[in-house]
Legacy VTK file of the C-alpha trace (Angstrom):
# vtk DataFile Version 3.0
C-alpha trace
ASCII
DATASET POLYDATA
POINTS 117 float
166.646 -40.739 31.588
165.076 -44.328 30.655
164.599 -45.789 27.104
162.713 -48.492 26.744
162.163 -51.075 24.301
159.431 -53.102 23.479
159.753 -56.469 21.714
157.378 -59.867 20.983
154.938 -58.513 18.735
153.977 -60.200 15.192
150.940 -61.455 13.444
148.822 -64.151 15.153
145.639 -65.633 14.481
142.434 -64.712 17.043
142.529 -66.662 20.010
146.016 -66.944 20.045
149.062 -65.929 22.350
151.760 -62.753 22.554
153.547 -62.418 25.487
155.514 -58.316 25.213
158.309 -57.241 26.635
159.327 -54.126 27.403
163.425 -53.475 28.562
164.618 -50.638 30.334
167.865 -49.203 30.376
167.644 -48.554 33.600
166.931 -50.645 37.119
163.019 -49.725 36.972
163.193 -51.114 40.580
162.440 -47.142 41.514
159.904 -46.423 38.568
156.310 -46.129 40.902
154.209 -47.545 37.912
154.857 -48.865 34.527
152.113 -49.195 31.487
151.388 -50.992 28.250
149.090 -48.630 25.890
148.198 -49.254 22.637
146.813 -47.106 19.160
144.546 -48.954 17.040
145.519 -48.142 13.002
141.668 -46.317 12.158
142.002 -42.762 11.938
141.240 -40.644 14.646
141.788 -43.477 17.123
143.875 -42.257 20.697
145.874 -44.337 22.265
144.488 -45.970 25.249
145.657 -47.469 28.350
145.594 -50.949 28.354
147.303 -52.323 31.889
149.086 -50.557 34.358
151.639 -52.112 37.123
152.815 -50.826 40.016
156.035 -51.197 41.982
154.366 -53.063 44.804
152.767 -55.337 42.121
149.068 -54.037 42.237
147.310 -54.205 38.565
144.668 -52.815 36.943
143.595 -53.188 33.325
141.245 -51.422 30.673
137.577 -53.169 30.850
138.270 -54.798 27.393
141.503 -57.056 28.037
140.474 -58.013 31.942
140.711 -61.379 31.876
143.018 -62.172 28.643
145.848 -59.884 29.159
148.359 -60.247 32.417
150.715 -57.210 33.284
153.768 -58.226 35.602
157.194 -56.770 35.836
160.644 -58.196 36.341
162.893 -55.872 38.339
165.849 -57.852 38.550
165.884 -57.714 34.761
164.435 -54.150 34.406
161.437 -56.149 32.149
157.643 -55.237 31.850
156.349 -57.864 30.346
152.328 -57.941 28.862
151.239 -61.876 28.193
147.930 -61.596 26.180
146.203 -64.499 25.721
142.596 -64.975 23.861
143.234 -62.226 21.119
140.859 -60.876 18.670
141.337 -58.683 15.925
140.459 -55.335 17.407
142.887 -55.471 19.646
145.122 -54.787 16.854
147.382 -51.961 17.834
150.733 -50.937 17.965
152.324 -51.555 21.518
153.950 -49.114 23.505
155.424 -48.884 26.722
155.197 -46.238 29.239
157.340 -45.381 32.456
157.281 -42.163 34.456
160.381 -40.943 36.386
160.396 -38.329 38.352
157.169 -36.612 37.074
158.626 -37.144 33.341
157.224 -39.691 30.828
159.154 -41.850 28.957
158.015 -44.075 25.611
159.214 -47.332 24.034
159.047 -46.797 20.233
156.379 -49.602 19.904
155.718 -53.194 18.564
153.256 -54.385 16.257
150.322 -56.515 16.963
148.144 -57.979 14.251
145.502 -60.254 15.014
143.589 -61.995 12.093
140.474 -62.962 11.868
LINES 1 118
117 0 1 2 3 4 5 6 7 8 9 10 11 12 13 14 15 16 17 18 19 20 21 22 23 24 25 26 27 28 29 30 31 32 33 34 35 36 37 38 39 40 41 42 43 44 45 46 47 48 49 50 51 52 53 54 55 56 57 58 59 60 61 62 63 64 65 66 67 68 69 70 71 72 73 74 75 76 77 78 79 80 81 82 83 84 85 86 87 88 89 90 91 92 93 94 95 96 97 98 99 100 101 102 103 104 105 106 107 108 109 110 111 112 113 114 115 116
């Protein structure tokens, strides 16, 4: 079993900087691929992938942060890390952080992020 907690989020003006963390319990040295997601606060709204990071280090990111947002992982420190620079307000979401062991998920309980316009 993993928990995972996420940490760095907080109210910041658009076109700032958050950089989130995300620490395991755990080495995640094993863990295949690791995730940020986020859920917007409108009703109705699913919560969406935002970056993805594998255990070799290959990326990939939703269409809407490319560019702004950088995934990486620390293994040595069992840390996923999301830097997001450039923000705006819709990407105003709570946080969470997403591991998968041995075909089961595991969640972080979330951080905020406000952005104001």
């Amino acid at each position: 079993q993993v928990q995972l907690v996420e940490s760095g989020g907080g109210l910041v003006q658009t076109g700032g900087s958050l950089r989130l963390s995300c620490t395991a319990s755990r080495t995640i040295g094993n863990i295949a691929n690791m995730r940020w997601y986020r859920q917007a606060p409108a009703p109705g709204k699913e919560r969406e992938l935002v970056a993805g990071i594998t255990s070799g280090g290959s990326t990939n990111y939703a269409d809407s942060v490319k560019g702004r947002f950088t995934i990486s992982r620390d293994n040595a420190k069992n840390t996923l890390y999301l830097q997001m620079n450039s923000l705006k307000p819709e990407d105003t979401a709570v946080y969470y952080c997403n591991a998968i062991q041995y075909g089961l998920p595991y969640w972080g309980q979330g951080t905020q992020v406000t952005v104001s316009s």
